[in-house]
SERO-4910 file (N, C-alpha, C, O; in steps of 0.05 Angstrom, whole numbers):
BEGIN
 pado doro    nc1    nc2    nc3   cac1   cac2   cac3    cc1    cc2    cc3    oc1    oc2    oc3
  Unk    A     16    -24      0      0      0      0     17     25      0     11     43    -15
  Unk    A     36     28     14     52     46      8     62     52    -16     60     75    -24
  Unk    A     75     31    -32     88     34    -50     66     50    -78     75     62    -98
  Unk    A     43     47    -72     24     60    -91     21     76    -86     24     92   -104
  Unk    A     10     88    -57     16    122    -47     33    143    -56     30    165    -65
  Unk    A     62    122    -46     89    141    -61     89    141    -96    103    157   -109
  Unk    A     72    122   -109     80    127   -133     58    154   -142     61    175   -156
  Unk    A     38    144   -130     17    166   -136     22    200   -128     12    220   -139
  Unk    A     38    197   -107     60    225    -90     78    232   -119     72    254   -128
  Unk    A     92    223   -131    110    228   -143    107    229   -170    127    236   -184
  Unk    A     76    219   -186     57    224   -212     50    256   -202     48    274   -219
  Unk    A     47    259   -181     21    276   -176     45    309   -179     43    331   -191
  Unk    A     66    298   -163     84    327   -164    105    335   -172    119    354   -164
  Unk    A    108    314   -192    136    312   -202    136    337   -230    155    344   -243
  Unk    A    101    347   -235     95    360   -253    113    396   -240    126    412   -254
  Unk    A    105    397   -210    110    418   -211    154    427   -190    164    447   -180
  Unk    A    164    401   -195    193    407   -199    207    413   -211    216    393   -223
  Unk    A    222    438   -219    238    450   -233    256    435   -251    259    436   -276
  Unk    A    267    420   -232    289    403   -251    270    364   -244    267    349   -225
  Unk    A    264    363   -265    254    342   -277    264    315   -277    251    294   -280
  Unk    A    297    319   -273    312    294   -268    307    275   -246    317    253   -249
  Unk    A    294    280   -227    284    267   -199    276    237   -215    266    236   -237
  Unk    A    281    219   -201    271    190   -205    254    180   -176    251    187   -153
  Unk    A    247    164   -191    217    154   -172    239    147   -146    239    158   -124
  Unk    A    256    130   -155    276    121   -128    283    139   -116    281    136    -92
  Unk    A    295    161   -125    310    187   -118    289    202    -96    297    212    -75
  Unk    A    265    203   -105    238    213    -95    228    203    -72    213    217    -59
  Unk    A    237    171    -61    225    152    -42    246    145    -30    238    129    -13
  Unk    A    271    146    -29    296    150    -12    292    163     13    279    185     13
  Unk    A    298    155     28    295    177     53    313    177     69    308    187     91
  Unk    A    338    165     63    366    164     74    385    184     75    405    186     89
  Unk    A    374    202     53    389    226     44    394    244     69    373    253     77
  Unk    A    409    250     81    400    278    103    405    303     82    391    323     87
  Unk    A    416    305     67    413    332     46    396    340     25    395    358      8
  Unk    A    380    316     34    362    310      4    342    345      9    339    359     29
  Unk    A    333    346    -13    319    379    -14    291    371    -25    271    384    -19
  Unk    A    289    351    -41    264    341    -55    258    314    -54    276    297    -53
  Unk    A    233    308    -54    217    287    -52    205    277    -21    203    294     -3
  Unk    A    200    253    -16    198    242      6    225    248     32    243    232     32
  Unk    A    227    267     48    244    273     63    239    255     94    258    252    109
  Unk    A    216    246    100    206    228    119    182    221    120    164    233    109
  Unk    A    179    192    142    157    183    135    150    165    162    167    159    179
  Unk    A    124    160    165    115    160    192     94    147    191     78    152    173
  Unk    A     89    129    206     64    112    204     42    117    231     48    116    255
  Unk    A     20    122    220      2    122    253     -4     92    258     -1     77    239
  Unk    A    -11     84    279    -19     56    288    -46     70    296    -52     93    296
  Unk    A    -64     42    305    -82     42    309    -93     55    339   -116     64    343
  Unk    A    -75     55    355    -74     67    378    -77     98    378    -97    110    386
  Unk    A    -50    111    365    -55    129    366    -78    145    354    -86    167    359
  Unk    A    -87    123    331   -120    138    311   -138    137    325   -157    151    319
  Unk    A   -140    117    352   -171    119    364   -164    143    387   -183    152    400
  Unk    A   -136    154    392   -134    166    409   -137    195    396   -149    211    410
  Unk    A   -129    204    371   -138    220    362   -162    226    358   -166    250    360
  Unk    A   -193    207    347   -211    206    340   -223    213    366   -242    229    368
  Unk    A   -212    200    390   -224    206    413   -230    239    421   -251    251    427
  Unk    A   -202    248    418   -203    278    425   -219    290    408   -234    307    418
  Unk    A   -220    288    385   -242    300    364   -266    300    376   -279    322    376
  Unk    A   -276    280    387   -305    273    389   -311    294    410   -324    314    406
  Unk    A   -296    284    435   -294    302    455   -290    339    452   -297    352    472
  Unk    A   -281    351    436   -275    365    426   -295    378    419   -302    399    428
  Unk    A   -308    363    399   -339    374    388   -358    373    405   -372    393    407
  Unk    A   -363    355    418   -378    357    440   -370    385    457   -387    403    454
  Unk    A   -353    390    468   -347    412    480   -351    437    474   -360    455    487
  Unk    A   -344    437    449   -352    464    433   -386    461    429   -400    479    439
  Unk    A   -397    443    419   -431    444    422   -444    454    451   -461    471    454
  Unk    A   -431    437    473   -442    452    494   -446    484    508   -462    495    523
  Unk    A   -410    494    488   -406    524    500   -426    539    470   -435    562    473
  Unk    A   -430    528    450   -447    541    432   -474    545    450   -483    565    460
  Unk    A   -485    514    449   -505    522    467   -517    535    492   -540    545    494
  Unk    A   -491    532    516   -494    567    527   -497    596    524   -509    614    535
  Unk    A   -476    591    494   -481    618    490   -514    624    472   -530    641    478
  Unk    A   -516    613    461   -546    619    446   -569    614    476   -592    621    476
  Unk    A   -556    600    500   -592    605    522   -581    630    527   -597    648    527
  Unk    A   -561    635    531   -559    668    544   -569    690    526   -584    707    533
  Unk    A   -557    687    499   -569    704    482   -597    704    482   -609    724    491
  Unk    A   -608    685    474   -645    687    478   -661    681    496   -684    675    496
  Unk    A   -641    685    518   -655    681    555   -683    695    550   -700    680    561
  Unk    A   -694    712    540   -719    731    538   -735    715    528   -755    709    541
  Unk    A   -728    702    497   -740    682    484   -759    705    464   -783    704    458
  Unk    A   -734    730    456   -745    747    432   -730    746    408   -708    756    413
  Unk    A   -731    739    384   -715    738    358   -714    762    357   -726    770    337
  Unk    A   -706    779    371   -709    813    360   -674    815    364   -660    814    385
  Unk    A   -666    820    329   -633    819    334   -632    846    335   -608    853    334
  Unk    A   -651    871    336   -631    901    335   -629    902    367   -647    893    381
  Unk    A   -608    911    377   -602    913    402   -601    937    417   -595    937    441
***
């Protein structure tokens, strides 16, 4: 699965590199420490850390829904749609 990602990474932007000489290998190397173009590093999430991210999201939205919804009872504490103030 990777290997289709990176090829699809390096179809997709190899259009907008100056110098054109870059090879797919050259592109997916990541040994280089001077390298200036292509794949410079690469990083895998596990499954751990995705439910731990997804977690905070959820939580997140939730949180913000609740402080939305404070603020709109306070705003229409009266229970008048009259927005000139």
């Amino acid at each position: 699965m990777d290997s289709i990602i990176q090829r699809k990474l390096f179809e997709s932007l190899n259009q907008f590199y100056n110098d054109k000489s870059i090879s797919y290998d050259e592109f997916v190397t990541v040994t280089d420490s001077e390298k200036l173009t292509g794949i410079l590093s690469s990083q895998k999430v596990g499954p751990t850390i995705a439910s731990d991210i997804r977690n905070r999201a959820v939580l997140s939205v939730v949180f913000a829904l609740i402080i939305m919804f404070i603020y709109i009872a306070i705003r229409f504490k009266d229970g008048s749609l009259d927005f000139r103030e």
